[in-house]
Each structure stands twice: as structure tokens, then as C-alpha cells.
C-alpha positions as CSV (number, residue, x, y, z in Angstrom):
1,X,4.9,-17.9,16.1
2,X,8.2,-16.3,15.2
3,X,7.9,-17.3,12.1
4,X,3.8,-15.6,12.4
5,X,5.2,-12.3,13.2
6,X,8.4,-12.5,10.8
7,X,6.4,-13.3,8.0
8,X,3.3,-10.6,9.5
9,X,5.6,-7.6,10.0
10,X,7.5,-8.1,6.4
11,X,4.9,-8.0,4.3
12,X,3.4,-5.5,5.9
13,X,6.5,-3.3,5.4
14,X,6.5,-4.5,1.6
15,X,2.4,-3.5,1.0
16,X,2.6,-0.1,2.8
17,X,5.8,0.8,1.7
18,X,6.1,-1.3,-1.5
19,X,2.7,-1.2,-3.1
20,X,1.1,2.0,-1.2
21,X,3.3,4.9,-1.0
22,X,6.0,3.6,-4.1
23,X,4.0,2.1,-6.4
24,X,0.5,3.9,-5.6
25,X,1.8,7.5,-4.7
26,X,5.3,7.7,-5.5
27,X,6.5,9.2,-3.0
28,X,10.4,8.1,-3.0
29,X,12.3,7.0,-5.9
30,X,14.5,4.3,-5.7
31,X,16.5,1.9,-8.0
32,X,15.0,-0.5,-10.7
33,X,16.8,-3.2,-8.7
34,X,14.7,-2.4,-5.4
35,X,11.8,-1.4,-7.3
36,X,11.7,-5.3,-8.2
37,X,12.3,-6.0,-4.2
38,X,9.5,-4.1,-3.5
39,X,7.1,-5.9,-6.0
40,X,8.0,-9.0,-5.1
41,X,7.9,-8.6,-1.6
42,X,5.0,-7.2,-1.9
43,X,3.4,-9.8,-4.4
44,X,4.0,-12.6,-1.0
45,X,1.3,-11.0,0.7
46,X,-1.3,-12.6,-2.0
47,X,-3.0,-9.5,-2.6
48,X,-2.8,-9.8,-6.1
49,X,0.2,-7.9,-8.3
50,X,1.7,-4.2,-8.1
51,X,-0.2,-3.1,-10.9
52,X,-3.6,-4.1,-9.8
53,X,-3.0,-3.4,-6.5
54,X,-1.9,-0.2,-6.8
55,X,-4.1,0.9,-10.3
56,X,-7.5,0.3,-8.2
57,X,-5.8,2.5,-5.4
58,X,-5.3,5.4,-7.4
59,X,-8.9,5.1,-8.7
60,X,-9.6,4.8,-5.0
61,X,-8.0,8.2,-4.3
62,X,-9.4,9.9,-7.5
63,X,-12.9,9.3,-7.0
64,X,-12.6,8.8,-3.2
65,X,-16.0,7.6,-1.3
66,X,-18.0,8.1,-4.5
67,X,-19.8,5.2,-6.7
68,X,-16.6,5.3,-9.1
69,X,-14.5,4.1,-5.9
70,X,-13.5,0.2,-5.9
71,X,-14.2,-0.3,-2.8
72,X,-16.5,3.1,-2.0
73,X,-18.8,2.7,1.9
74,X,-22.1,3.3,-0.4
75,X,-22.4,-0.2,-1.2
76,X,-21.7,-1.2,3.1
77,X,-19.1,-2.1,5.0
78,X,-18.7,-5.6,3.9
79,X,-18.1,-4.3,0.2
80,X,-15.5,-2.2,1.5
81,X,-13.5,-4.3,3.5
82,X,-13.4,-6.9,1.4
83,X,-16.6,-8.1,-1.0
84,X,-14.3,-5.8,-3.8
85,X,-11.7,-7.9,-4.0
86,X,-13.9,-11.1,-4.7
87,X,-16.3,-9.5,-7.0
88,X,-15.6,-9.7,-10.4
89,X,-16.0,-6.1,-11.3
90,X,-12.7,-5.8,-9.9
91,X,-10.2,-9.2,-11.0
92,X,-8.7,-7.0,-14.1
93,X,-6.1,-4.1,-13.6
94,X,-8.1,-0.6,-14.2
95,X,-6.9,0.4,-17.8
96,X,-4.7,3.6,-18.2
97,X,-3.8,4.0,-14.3
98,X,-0.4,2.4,-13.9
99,X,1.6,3.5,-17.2
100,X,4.2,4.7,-15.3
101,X,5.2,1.3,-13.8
102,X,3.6,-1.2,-16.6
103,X,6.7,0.0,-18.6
104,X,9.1,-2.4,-16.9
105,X,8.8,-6.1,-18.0
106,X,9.8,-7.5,-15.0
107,X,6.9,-5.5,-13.1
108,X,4.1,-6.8,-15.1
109,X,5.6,-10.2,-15.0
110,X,4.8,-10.5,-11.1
111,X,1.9,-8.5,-11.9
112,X,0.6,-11.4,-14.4
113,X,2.5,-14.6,-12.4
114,X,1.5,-13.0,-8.9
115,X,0.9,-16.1,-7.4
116,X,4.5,-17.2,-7.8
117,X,5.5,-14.9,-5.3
118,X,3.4,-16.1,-2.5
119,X,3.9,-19.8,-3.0
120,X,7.4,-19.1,-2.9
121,X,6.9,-18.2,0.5
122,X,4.8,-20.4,1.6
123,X,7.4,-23.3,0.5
124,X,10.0,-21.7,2.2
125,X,8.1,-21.7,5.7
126,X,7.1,-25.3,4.9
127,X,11.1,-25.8,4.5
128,X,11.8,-23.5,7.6
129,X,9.0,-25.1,9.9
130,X,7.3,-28.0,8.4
131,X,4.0,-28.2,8.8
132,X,3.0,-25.9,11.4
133,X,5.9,-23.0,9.3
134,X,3.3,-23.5,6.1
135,X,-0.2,-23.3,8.6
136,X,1.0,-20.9,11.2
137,X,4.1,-18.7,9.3
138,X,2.6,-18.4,6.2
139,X,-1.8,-18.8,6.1
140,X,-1.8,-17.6,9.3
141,X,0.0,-14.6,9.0
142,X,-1.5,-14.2,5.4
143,X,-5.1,-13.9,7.2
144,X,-4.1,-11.2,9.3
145,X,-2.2,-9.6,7.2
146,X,-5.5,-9.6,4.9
147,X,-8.0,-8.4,7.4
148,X,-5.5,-5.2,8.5
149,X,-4.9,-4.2,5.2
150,X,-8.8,-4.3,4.3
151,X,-9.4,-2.5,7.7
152,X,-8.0,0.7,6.2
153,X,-10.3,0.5,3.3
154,X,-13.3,-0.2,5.9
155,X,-13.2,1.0,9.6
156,X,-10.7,3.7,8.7
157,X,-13.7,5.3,7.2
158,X,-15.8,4.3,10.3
159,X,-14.1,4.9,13.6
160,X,-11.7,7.9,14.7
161,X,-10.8,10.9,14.4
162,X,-10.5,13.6,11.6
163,X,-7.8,16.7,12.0
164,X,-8.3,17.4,8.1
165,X,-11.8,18.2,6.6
166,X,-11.2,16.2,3.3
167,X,-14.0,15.6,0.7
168,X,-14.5,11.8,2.4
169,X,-15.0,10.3,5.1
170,X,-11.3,9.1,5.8
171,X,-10.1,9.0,10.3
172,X,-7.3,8.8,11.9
173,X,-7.1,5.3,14.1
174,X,-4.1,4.6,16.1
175,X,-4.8,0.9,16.5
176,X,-4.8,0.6,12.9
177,X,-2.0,2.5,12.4
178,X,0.0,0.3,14.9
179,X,-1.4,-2.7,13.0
180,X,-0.7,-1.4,9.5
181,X,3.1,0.6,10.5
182,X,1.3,3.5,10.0
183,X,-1.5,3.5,7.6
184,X,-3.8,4.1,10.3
185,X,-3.3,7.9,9.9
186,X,-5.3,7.5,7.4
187,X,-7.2,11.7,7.5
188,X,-3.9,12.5,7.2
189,X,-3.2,10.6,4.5
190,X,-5.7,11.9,2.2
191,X,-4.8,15.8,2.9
192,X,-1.8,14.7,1.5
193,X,-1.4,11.7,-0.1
194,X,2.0,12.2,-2.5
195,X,3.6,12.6,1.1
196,X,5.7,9.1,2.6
197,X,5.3,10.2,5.7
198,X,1.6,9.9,7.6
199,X,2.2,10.3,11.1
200,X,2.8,14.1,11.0
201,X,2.9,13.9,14.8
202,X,5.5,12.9,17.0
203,X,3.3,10.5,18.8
204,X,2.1,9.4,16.1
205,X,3.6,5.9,15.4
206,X,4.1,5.4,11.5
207,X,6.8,2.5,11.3
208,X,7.3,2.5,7.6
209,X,8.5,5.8,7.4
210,X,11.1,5.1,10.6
211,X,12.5,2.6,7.9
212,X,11.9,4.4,4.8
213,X,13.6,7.2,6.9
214,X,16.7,4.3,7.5
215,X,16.8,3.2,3.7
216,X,17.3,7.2,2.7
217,X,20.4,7.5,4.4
218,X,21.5,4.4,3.1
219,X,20.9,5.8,-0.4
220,X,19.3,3.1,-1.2
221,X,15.9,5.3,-1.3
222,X,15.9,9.2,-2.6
223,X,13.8,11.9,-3.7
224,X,11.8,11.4,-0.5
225,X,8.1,13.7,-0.6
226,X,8.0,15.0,3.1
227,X,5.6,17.6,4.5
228,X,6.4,21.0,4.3
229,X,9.0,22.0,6.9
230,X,6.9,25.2,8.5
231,X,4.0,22.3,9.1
232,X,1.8,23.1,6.7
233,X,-0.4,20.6,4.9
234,X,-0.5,21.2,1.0
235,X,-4.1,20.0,-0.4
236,X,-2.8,17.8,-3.4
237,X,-6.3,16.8,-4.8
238,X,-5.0,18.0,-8.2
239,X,-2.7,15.7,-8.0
240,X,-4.0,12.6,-10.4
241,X,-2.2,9.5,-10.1
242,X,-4.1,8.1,-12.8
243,X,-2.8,10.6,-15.8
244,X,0.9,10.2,-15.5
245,X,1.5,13.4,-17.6
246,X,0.2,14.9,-14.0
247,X,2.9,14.1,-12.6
248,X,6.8,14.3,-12.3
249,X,9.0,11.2,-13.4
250,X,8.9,9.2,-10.0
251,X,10.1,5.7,-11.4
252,X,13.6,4.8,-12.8
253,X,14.0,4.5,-16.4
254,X,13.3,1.2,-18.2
255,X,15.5,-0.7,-20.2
């Protein structure tokens, strides 16, 4: 069970703050050589590589709740949670979202091998455990981990509360956001989504940014997007993630 909630609370940490607010929003910059951490780690959750994660997440955000959404409510709950990610509308990476990061061979070679990633886990539990490390630290914690991702594409969109009225149908849910380190916060998130930070409140628990917060003054992360200082929320809708010349340079320079 160690193992369980080792294996759990890692990748968890690499998908929200690895392939959601880095490689999604780009909200920190970092160096190349964590940049591949962060893909990687990220990869051993087996939800598919950086690009295509994070390419039908800023077509998520652009068109929002809408047909054009990936994994929009219209179509029920079991579409959005997780009838997406197994239909084949969806197995490519959206073309034109992810520019910015396809320019760095080594991030579309997990991208394109991402099942090396996971099955390098998965050995290593096997080698750690035996056979209940494989069953119990790696497909059981890779079930979970599945299941509270999805929920914030699914009952964050069902059940809580909204501070922010934003053109969706996005809550805030502090279960989730206990589940998730923090992507439970999920109204908040869409106010402002080229923010790390999505707790805005003090009671309101965001773990990734507590360790994004760590890596900063390590210097190992910089250029950290916080909310304004007076508290005010900046509407960023014009913000599109999916025209790079949108936005600033977030990345590191390729080779």
C-alpha cells in the first residue's frame, strides 16, 4: 500500500503540475532538463503523452462546455468522464495546439513512445514488490489515479460550488481538490486559467502549488503566473493557448 500511495501521490503531482499547468497553461517556466522530468513523469500515469494530453486540454479550455469541447457535458456524463478518451475521435494529438512544446525532440519522443514511460514503472514496482508491487503499486494506483483525473473533467462540472460566473459550467469541489492536489478548484481555475495557483483561499488546500511554491525557491522553477496581489481575478478568456503567437515565450529554447 506504500508503494499504492507513493506511486498515487507522484503522478498526480507530475499530471497536475507537469501536464496541466506547464505543459497545458504555462504557467511557470522551467529548464529543458526538468521540462523532460515533467513529461516523463507525467507519461507514467498512462494517460497518453504531453502533447496529446495537453493539446485536447487547451481545446478543452477554448471551446469550454460547447460541441467543439473533447470531452464537452452535452454528449452526458459518461462521455465526459471518460467515453472521450476511448473514442476514436480523440486517439490523435489536435493539429496546431502544441507548437510551442512539439519543438523539442525529446518531448514528442515520449509523446509518440508514451507507453514506455509507464511500463517502466510498472517494472520497477514489480522489481520493488513482486507481484503484489506490479497489481497493487502500479494498476492499482493507475485506476485511481484515472478515475480522479477524469472526475475534474466530469463531476467538477456537476457538484459544488461557483465563486466566478464563467461562460461554463465549471465548481469548485474540495474533495476533488484534496484528491487531485488541487485541481478541485476547478471555478477558480477557469476565471483564470494562465494562473499556477487555484486555491486562491487560504483554506483552500491546492498541494501542487505548496510544491511548485518549494521548487521556485529552489530555482529550479521561475517566472511563476500568480494572482494579482490586491486579489483581483483577471478574466483571461483572450488568452488562447491554442495560437502560440497569443502568447509570451513560456518554454525554454530548443536545441
Amino acid at each position: 500500500m506504500v508503494l499504492c500511495l507513493v506511486t498515487y501521490w507522484g503522478r498526480m503531482f507530475f499530471i497536475t503540475a507537469g501536464y496541466h499547468r506547464y505543459f497545458s497553461h504555462r504557467t511557470y517556466r522551467t529548464s529543458r532538463a526538468f521540462q523532460f522530468v515533467l513529461a516523463f513523469g507525467g507519461a507514467t500515469a498512462a494517460q497518453k503523452g504531453p502533447l496529446w494530453w495537453a493539446g485536447h486540454h487547451r481545446i478543452h479550455h477554448r471551446y469550454t462546455d460547447t460541441a467543439e469541447d473533447p470531452h464537452t457535458p452535452l454528449k452526458g456524463f459518461w462521455w465526459s468522464h471518460v467515453g472521450w478518451i476511448l473514442s476514436k475521435d480523440t486517439k490523435d494529438q489536435p493539429a496546431s495546439t502544441m507548437k510551442d512544446f512539439a519543438a523539442f525532440p525529446e518531448i514528442r519522443f515520449i509523446s509518440k513512445h508514451d507507453w514506455i514511460a509507464p511500463w517502466t514503472l510498472a517494472i520497477a514496482c514489480f522489481v520493488i514488490g513482486g507481484l503484489p508491487g506490479l497489481l497493487i503499486g502500479f494498476f492499482l494506483s493507475t485506476v485511481l489515479l484515472w478515475h480522479s483525473t477524469f472526475m475534474i473533467n466530469s463531476l467538477a462540472h456537476v457538484f459544488g460550488s461557483r465563486r466566478f460566473d464563467t461562460e461554463d459550467t465549471s465548481r469548485n469541489n474540495p474533495v476533488l481538490a484534496v484528491l487531485t492536489m488541487g485541481e478541485g478548484w476547478h471555478n477558480n481555475h477557469h476565471r483564470q486559467a494562465h494562473v499556477a495557483r487555484q486555491g486562491l483561499k487560504w483554506w483552500e488546500i491546492d498541494l501542487t502549488w505548496y510544491v511548485l511554491v518549494a521548487l521556485e525557491k529552489l530555482h529550479i522553477i521561475w517566472g511563476v503566473r500568480r494572482p494579482r496581489p490586491d486579489g483581483q481575478i483577471v478574466d483571461d478568456h483572450d488568452i488562447d493557448l491554442t495560437d502560440p503567437a497569443t502568447v509570451d515565450e513560456r518554454t525554454t529554447t530548443p536545441a
